[in-house]
C-alpha positions as CSV (number, residue, x, y, z in Angstrom):
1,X,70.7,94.2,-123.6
2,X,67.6,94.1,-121.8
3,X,65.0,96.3,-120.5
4,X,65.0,98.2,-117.5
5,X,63.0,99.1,-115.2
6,X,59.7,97.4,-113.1
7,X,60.4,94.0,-113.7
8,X,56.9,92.9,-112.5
9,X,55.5,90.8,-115.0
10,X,52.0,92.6,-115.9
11,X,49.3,90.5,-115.7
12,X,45.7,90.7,-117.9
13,X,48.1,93.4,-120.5
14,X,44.9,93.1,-123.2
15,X,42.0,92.5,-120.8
16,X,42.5,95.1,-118.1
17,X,39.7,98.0,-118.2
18,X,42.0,100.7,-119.7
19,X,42.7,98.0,-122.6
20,X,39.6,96.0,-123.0
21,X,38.2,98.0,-125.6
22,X,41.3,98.8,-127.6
23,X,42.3,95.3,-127.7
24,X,38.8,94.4,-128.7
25,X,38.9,96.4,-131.7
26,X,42.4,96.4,-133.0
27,X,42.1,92.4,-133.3
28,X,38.7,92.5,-134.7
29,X,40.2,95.1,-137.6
30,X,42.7,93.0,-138.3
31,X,41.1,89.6,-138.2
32,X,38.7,91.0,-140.6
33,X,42.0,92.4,-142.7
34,X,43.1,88.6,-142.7
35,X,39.9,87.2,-143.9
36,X,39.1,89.7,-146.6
37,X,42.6,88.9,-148.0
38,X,42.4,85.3,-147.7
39,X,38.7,84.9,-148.8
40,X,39.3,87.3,-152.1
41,X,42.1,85.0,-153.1
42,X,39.7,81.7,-153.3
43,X,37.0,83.7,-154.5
44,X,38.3,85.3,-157.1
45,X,38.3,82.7,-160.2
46,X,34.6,82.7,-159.7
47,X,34.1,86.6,-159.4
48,X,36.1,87.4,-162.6
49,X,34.8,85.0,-164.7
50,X,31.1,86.5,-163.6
51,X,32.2,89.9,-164.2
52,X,33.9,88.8,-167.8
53,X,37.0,90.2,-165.9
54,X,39.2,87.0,-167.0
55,X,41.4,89.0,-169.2
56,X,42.2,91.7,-166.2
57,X,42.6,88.8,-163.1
58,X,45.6,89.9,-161.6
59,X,44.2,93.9,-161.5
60,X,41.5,93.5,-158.4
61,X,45.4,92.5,-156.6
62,X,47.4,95.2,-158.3
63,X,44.9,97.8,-157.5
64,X,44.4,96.8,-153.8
65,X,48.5,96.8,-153.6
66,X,48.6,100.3,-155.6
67,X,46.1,101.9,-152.7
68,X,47.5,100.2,-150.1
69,X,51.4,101.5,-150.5
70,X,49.9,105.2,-151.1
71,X,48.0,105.1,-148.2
72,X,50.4,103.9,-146.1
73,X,53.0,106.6,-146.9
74,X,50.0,109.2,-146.7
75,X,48.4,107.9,-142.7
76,X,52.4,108.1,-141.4
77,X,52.8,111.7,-142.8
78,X,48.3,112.4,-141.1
79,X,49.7,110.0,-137.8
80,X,52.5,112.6,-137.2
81,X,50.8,115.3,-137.5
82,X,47.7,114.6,-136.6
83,X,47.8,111.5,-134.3
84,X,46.8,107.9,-134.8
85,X,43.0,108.8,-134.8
86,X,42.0,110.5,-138.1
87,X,43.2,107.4,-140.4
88,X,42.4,104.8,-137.7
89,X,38.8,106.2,-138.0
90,X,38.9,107.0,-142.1
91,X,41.0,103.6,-143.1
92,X,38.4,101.9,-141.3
93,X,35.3,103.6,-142.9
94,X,37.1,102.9,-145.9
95,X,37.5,99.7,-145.7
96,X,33.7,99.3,-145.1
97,X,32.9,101.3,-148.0
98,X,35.3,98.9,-150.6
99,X,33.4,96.1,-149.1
100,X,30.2,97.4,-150.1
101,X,31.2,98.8,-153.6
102,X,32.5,95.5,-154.3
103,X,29.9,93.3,-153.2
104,X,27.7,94.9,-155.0
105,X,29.7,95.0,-158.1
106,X,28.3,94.7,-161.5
107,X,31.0,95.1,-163.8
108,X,35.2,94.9,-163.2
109,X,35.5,98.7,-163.0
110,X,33.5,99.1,-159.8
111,X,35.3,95.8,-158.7
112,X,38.3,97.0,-159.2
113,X,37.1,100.8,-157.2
114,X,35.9,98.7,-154.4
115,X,39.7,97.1,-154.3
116,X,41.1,100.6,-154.4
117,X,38.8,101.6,-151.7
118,X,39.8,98.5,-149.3
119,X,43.3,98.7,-149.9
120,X,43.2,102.6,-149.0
121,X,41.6,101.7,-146.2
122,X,44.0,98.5,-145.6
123,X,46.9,101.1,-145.2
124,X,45.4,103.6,-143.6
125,X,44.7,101.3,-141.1
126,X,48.5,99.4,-140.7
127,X,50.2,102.6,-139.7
128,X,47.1,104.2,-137.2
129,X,47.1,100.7,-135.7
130,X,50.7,100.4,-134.9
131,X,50.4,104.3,-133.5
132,X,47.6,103.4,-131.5
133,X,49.6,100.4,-129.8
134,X,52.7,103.2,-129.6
135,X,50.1,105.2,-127.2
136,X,48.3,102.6,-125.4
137,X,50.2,100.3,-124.6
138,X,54.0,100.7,-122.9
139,X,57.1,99.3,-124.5
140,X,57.0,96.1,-121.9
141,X,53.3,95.6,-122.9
142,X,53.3,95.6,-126.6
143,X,54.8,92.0,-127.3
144,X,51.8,91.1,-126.1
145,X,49.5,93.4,-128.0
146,X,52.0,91.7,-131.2
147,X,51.9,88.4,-130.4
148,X,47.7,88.8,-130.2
149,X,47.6,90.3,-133.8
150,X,49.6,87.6,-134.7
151,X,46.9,84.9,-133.7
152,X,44.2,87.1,-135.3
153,X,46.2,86.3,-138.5
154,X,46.2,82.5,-137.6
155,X,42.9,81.5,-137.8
156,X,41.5,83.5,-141.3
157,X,45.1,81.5,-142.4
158,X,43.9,78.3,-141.5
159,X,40.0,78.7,-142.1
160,X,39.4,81.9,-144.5
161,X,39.9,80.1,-147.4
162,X,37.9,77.2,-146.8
163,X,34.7,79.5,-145.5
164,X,35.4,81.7,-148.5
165,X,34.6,78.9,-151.0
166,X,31.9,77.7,-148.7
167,X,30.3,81.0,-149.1
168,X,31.1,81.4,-152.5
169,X,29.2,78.0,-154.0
170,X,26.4,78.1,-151.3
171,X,25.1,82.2,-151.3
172,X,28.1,83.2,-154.1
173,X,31.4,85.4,-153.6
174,X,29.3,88.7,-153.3
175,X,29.0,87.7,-149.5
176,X,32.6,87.1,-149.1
177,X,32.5,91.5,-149.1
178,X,28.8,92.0,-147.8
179,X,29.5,89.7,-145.2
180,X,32.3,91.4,-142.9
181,X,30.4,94.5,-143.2
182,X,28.7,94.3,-139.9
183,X,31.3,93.3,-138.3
184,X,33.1,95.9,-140.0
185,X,30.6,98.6,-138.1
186,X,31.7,96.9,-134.6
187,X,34.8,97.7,-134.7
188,X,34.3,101.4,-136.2
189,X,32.3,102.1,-133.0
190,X,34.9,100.5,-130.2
191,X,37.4,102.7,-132.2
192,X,35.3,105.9,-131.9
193,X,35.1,105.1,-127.9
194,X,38.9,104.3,-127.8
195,X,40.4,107.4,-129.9
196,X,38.6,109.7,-128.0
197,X,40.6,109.2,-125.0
198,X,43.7,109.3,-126.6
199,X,46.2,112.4,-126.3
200,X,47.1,115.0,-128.4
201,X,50.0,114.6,-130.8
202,X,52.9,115.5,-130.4
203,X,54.2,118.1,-132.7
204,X,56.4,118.7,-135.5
205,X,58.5,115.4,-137.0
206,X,58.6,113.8,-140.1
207,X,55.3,115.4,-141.6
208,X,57.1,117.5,-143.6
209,X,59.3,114.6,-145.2
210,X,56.9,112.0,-146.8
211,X,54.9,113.7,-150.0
212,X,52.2,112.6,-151.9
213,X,54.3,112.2,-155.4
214,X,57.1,109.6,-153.9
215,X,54.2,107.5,-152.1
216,X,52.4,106.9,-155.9
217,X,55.8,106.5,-157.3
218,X,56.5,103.7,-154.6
219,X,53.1,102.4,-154.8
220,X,53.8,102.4,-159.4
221,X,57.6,100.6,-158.9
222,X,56.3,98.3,-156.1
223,X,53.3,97.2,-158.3
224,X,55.4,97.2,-161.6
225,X,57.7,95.0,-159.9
226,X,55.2,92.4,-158.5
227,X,53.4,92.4,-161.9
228,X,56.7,91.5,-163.6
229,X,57.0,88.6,-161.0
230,X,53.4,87.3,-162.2
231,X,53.9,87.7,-165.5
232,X,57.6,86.3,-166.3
233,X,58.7,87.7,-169.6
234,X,61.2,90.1,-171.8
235,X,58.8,92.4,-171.3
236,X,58.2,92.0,-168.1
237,X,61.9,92.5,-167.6
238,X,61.8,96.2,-169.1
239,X,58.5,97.5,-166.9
240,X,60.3,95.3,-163.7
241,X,63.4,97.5,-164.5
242,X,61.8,100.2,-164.7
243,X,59.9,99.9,-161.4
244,X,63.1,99.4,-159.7
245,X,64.5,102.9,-161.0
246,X,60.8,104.6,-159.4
247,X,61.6,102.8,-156.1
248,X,65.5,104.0,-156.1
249,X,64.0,107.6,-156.4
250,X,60.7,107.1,-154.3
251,X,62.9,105.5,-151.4
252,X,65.3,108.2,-151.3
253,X,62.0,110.2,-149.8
254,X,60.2,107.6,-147.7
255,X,63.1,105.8,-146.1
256,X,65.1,107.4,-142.8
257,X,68.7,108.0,-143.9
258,X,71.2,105.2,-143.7
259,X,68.5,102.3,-144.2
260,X,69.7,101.0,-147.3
261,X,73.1,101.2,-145.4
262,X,71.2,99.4,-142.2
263,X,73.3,101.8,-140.3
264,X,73.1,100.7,-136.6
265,X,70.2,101.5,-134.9
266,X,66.7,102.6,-136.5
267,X,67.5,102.0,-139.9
268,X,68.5,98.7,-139.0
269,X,65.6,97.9,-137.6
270,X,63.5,98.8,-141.0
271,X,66.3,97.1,-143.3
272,X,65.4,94.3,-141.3
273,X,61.9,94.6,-141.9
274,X,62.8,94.3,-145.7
275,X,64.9,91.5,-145.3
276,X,63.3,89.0,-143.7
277,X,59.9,89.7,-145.3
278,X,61.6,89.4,-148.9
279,X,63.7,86.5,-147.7
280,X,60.2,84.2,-146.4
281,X,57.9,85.6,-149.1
282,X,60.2,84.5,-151.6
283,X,60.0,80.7,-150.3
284,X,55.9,81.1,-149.5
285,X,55.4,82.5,-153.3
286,X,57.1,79.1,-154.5
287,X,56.4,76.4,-151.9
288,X,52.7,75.4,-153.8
289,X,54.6,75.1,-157.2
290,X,57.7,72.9,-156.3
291,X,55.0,70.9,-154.1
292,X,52.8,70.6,-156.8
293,X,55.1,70.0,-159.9
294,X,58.7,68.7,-158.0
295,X,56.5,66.0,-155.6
296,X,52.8,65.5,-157.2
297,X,51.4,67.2,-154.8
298,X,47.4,68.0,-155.3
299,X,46.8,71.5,-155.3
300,X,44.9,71.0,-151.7
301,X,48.1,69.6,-150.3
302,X,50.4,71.9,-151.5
303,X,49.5,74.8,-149.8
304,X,49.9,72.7,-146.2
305,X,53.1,74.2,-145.6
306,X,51.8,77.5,-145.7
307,X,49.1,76.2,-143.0
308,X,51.9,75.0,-141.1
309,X,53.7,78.3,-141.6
310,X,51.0,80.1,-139.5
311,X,50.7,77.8,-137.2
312,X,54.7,78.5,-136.1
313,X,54.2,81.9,-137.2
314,X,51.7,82.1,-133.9
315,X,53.5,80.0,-131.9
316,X,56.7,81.7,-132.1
317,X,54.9,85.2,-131.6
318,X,52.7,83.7,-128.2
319,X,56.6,82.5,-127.0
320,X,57.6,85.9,-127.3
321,X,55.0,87.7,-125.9
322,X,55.1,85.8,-123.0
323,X,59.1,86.4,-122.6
324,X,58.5,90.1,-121.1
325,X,62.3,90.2,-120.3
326,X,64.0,89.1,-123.4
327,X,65.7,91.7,-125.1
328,X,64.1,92.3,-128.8
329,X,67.5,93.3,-130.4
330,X,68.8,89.5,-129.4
331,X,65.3,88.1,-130.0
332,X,65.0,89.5,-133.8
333,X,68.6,87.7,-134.4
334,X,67.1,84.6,-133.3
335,X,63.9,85.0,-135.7
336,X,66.3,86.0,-138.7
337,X,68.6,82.1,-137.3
338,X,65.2,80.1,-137.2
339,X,63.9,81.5,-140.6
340,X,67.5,81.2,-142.2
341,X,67.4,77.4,-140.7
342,X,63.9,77.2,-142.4
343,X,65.3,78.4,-145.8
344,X,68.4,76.3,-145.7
345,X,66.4,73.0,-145.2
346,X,64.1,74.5,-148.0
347,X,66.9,74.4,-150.6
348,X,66.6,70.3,-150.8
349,X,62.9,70.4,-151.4
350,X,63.2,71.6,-154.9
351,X,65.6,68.5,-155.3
352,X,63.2,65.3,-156.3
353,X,65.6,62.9,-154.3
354,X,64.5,64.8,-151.1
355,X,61.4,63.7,-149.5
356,X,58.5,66.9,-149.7
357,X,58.0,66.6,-146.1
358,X,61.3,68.7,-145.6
359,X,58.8,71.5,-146.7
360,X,56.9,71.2,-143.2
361,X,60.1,71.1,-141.4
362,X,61.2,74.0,-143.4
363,X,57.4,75.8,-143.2
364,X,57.5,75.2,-138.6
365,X,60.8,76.3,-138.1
366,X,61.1,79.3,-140.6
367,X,57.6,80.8,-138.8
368,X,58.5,80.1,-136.2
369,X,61.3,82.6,-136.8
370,X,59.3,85.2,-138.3
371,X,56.7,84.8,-135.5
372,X,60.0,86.0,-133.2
373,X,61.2,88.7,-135.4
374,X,58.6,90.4,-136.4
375,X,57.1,91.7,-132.8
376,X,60.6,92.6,-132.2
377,X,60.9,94.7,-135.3
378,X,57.5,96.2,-134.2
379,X,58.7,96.5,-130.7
380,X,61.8,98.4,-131.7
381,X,60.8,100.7,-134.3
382,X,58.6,102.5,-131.5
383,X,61.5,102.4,-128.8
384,X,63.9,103.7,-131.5
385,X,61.8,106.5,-133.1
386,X,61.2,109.9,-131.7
387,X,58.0,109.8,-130.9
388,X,56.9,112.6,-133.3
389,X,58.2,110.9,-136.3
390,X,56.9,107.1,-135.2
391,X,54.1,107.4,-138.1
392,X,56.8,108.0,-141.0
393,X,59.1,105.2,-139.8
394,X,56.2,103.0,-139.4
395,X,55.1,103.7,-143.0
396,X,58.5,103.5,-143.8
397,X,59.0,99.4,-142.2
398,X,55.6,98.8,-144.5
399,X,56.9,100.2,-147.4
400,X,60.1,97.9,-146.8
401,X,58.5,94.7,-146.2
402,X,56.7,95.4,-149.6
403,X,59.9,96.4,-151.5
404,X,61.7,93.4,-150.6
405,X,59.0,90.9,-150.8
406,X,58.4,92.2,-154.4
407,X,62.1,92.0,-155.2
408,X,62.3,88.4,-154.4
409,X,58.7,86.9,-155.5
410,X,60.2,89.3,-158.6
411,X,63.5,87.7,-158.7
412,X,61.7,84.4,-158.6
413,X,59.6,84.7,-161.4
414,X,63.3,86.0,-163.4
415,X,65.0,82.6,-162.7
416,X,61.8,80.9,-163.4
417,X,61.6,82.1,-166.6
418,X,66.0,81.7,-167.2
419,X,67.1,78.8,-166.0
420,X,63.6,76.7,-165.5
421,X,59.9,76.1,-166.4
422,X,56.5,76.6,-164.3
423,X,56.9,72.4,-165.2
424,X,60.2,71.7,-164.6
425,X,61.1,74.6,-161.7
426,X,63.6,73.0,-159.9
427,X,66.7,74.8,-160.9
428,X,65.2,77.9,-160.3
429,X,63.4,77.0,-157.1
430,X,67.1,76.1,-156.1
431,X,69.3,79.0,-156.7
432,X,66.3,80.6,-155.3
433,X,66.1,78.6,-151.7
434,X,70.1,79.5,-151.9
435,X,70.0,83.3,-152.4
436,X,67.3,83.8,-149.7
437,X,69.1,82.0,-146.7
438,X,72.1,84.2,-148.0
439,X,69.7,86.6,-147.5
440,X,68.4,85.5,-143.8
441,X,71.8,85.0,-142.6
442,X,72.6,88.6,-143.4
443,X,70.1,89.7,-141.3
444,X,71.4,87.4,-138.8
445,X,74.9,90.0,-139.3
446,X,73.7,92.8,-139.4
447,X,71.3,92.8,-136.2
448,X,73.8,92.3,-134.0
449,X,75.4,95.8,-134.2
450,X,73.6,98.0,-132.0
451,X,74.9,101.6,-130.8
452,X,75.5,101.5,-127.5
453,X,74.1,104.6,-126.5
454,X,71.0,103.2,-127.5
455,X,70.5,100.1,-124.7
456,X,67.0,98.8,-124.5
457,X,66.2,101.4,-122.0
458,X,62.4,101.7,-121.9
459,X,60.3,104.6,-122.8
């Protein structure tokens, strides 16, 4: 299938007047996103242990993850109703605000209210933005628009974490906040200019569908689950279990019907979503540890892959976005080959008779596939959705690629803790690499059944 229509291949998409500003301010948002969450993770050893947080280290994580999945649920259910710009503006704002209560911190409570404040903000934001892109740019445009974001992510990936610890010894982590603030401000005001030329929304959809009660119930089981993944135990077991049964009730509200069935069509597209972000988060989650205890790896080395992970992640997104004519339901099979290709060369790294350079084969060629698929599932989750219900789907794909990323980093830490050791993890590491290109290869399945009816006309 492909897409109809003017086959002209539009030239200066993100640079022409009509887009300058938009594009200016959606990738300053989200490089900004990228380097708050990369610099908290190096800065955080040093911010606890000022704090006397030690004891509660993983909460400043849990809490951003808790206010990000209720936010995201919540700007869908505003974005339908209200259009893009209420949460675009507020997430934003928000997000400003965290940085400030947090940088200026002086105990682990207000720490942890600044988190709550960026991650509301964080979510508010990844819905509005994706609306935003729905109403700015047209179906032929946005795998450019994607493939953009997907370079903002590239460089905090490569460099965030090194600036964060620069910043953090030289003027200490308070700045690793304070610091993005003014930029922060920038973007709020090229976001004012841009949302007041947008149109009004259309009504009725999916407002009516996605209530406040099964977003915190998603955002409890989603963070019960991850917690249970970082902290590998019997107990860990019950509260995991019990997380699962609040996301099998939570889902039945925030997921379109026939997802967990990825019926043809839409729901495909977010099962997909879930998929492939559970089947590569599983391998990223474990890469540093089988570097570090399968091949003596320094803890500088280990996270290389990841590096190189980004690096294909961008490469395969710019490849994409330059490929106006491909059609996204074939190009999102491809992604799902390439990162099920990463993940089967992955399964020989936990081995120590394999060399550990497999794990930057494994790292180029699995982005590389999720630097394909995921435009494509952006891309077709707009050209699927009716256009009054494109902010619940869109919260809906989030709240998938959390789901299934917590279920595998969860699944993970279960094997870990059954069959292996955080000093001995290859076993584990193994049936893991195993169960997540079994996973990968049924996406490969399962997006190539399209309905018909349905051909990549555009809209």
């Amino acid at each position: 299938m492909t897409i109809t229509g003017d086959k002209a291949k539009p030239k200066g998409v993100l640079w022409t007047p009509e887009h300058r500003a938009t594009t200016i301010g959606l990738l300053l948002m989200v490089t900004l996103i990228a380097f708050e969450s990369m610099g908290v993770a190096t800065a955080m050893p040093t911010m606890v242990a000022d704090l006397d947080g030690l004891a509660l280290y993983a909460w400043p994580f849990t809490t951003f993850l808790v206010a990000s999945v209720v936010a995201t649920v919540l700007s869908g259910r505003l974005g339908d109703r209200r259009g893009p710009a209420p949460a675009l503006l507020a997430g934003t704002a928000l997000f400003a605000a965290g940085l400030l209560v947090a940088g200026l911190a002086h105990d682990m409570p207000v720490l942890l209210l600044g988190r709550a404040l960026q991650g509301f903000g964080s979510g508010l934001l990844l819905v509005s933005v994706s609306l935003l892109i729905a109403l700015t740019f047209s179906d032929r445009e946005r795998p450019v628009i994607y493939a953009a974001n997907a370079a903002a992510w590239v460089l905090p990936a490569v460099i965030g974490p090194s600036i964060a610890g620069v910043v953090t010894v030289s003027v200490g982590w308070r700045w690793v906040f304070l610091g993005l603030i003014p930029l922060t401000g920038i973007g709020l005001a090229l976001l004012v200019l841009v949302t007041r030329k947008l149109p009004s929304p259309v009504p009725g959809g999916s407002a009516r569908r996605a209530g406040v009660v099964p977003a915190v119930v998603a955002a409890l089981g989603v963070a019960a689950l991850t917690w249970a993944a970082q902290h590998p135990s019997l107990a860990a077991l019950a509260y995991g279990g019990a997380g699962l049964v609040a996301l099998a009730y939570a889902l039945r509200k925030l997921l379109p019907a026939g997802t967990l069935t990825s019926r043809p069509g839409l729901p495909t597209v977010i099962a997909s979503r879930g998929l492939i972000a559970g089947a590569y988060a599983g391998m990223e989650a474990y890469l540093p540890l089988t570097m570090t205890e399968v091949h003596g790896y320094s803890p500088a080395l280990a996270g290389l892959p990841l590096t190189v992970t980004a690096l294909g992640w961008s490469a395969g997104s710019m490849v994409q976005g330059r490929m106006l004519d491909w059609s996204r339901e074939v190009s999102l099979r491809i992604g799902f080959a390439l990162v099920a290709a990463g993940l089967a060369i992955f399964v020989f790294v936990p081995l120590p008779s394999f060399p550990g350079w497999m794990a930057f084969v494994a790292s180029a060629i699995g982005g590389a596939g999720m630097g394909i698929a995921m435009p494509a599932i952006s891309v077709l989750l707009l050209r699927y959705s009716p256009e009054a219900e494109r902010g619940f789907n869109t919260s809906a794909l989030q709240l998938g690629d959390w789901v299934g990323s917590a279920l595998t980093i969860g699944l993970g830490g279960v094997l870990l803790a059954s069959l292996a050791s955080a000093k001995e993890p290859s076993v584990a590491i193994l049936v893991l690499s195993v169960l997540l290109t079994g996973i990968a290869l049924l996406g490969v399945r399962l997006t190539g059944r399209w309905p018909s009816e349905m051909s990549a006309t555009t809209r």
